[in-house]
C-alpha positions in Angstrom: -61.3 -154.9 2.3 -59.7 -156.7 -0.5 -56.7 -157.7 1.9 -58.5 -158.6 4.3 -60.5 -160.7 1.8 -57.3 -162.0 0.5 -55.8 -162.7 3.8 -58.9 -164.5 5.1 -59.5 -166.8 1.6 -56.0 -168.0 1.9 -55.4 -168.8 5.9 -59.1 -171.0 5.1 -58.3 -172.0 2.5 -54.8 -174.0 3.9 -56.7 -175.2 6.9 -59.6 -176.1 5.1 -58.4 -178.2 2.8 -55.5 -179.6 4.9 -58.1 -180.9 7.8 -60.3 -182.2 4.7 -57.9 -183.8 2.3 -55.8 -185.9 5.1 -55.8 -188.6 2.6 -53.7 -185.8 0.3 -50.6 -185.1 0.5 -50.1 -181.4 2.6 -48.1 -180.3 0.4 -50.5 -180.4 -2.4 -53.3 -178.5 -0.3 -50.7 -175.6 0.4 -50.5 -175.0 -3.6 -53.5 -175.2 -4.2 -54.3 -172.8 -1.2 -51.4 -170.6 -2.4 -52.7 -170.2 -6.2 -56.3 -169.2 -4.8 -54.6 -167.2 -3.1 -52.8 -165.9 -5.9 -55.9 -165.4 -8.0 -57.3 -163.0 -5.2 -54.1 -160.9 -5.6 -54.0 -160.8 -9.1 -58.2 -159.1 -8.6 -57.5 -157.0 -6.5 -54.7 -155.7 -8.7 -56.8 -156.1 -12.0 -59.4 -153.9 -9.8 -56.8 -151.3 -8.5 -55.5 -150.4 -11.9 -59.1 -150.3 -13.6 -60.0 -148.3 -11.3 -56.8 -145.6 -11.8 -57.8 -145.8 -15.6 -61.3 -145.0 -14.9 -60.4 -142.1 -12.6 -57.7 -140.8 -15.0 -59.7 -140.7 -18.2 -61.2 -137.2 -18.1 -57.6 -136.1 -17.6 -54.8 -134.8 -20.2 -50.9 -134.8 -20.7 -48.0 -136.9 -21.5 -47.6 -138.4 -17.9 -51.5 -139.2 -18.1 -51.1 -141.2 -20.9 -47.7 -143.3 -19.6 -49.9 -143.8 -16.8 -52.9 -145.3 -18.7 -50.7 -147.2 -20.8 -48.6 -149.2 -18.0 -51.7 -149.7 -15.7 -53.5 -151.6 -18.8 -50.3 -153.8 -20.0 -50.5 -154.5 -15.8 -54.3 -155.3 -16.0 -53.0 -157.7 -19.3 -50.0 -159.3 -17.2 -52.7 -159.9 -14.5 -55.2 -161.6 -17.0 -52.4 -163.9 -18.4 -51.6 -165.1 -14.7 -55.2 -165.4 -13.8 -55.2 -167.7 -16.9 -52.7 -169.5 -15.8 -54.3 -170.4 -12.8 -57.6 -171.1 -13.7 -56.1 -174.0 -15.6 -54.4 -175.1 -13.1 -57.2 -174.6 -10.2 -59.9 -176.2 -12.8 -58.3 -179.8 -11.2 -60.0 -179.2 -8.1 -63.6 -180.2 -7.8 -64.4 -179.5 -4.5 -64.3 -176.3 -2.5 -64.3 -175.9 1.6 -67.6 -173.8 2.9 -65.4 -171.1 4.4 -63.9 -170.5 0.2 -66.9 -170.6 -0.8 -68.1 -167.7 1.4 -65.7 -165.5 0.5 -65.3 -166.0 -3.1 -69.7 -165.8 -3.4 -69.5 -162.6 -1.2 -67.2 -161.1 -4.4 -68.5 -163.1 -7.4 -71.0 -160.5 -7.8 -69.0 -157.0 -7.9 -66.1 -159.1 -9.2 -68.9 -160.3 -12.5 -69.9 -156.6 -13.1 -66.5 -155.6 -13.0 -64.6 -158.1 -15.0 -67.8 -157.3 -17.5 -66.9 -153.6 -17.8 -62.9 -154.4 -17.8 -63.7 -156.2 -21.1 -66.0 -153.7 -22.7 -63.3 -151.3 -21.8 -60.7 -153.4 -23.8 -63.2 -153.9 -26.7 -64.1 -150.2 -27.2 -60.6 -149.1 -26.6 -58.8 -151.6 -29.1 -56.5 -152.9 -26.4 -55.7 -157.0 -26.5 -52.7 -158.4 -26.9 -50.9 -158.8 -30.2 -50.4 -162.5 -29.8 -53.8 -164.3 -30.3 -52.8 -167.3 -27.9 -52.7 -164.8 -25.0 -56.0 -162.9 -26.0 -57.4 -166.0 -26.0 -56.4 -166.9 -22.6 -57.5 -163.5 -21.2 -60.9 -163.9 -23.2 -61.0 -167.1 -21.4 -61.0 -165.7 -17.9 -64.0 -162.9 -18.8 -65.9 -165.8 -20.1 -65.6 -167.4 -16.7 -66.1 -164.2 -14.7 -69.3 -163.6 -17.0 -70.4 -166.9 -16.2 -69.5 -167.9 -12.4 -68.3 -164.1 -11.0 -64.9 -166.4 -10.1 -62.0 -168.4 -11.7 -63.1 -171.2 -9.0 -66.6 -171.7 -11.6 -68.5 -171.6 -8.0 -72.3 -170.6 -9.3 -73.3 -167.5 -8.0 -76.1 -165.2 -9.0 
């Protein structure tokens, strides 16, 4: 579902906003449609490995635990490029109909989820050592508790 999701956003996304934006350049509607499209694929791989945690945790051993470990420096990576591209996608004030679909369809799993992700981090003492990055990351739940999205579409 999430590929198709992912698949979908994008291939909109570039057609959207290249019919819209004629005026712009079509190179600059290709990024932009490539870094939402990059913000879906960082979710869904946030979501994969929270979800591996969550189904590992009742579990024991060594290889457990390497596990565990990798798949939340991956959830951190992911966070840090989600960052990233928030800053950058902020520029754009104005969405097509067809991304705003999609991204509304997930805002509201996508809010509960990012919600429990930071919990997760907060009970389990796990943020990254350098403040500047945890203050990036902490950035991105703010905007996931507030919108569901990075693209600050309102949702419920």
């Amino acid at each position: 579902m999430q590929i198709v999701c992912h698949m979908l956003l994008l291939s909109l996304t570039l057609f959207s906003v290249t019919m819209e934006s004629r005026a712009d350049s079509s190179d600059e509607a290709f990024v932009l449609g490539w870094k939402v499209g990059q913000v879906d694929m960082h979710e869904a791989k946030i979501l994969e490995a929270f979800l591996t945690i969550q189904s590992l945790k009742n579990e024991e051993g060594e290889r457990i635990e390497r596990i565990v470990s990798t798949k939340k420096q991956q959830i951190d990576v992911d966070l840090l490029s989600l960052a990233t591209y928030s800053e950058e996608i902020d520029e754009a004030t104005r969405w097509p109909d067809e991304v705003r679909a999609v991204v509304l369809l997930k805002s509201s799993n996508l809010k509960a989820t990012m919600h429990r992700l930071r919990e997760a981090r907060r009970v389990g003492k796990w943020g990254d050592n350098d403040a500047a990055n945890e203050n990036a990351i902490q950035r991105v739940f703010d905007k996931y508790e507030e919108f569901g999205n990075l693209l600050e579409i309102e949702s419920n």
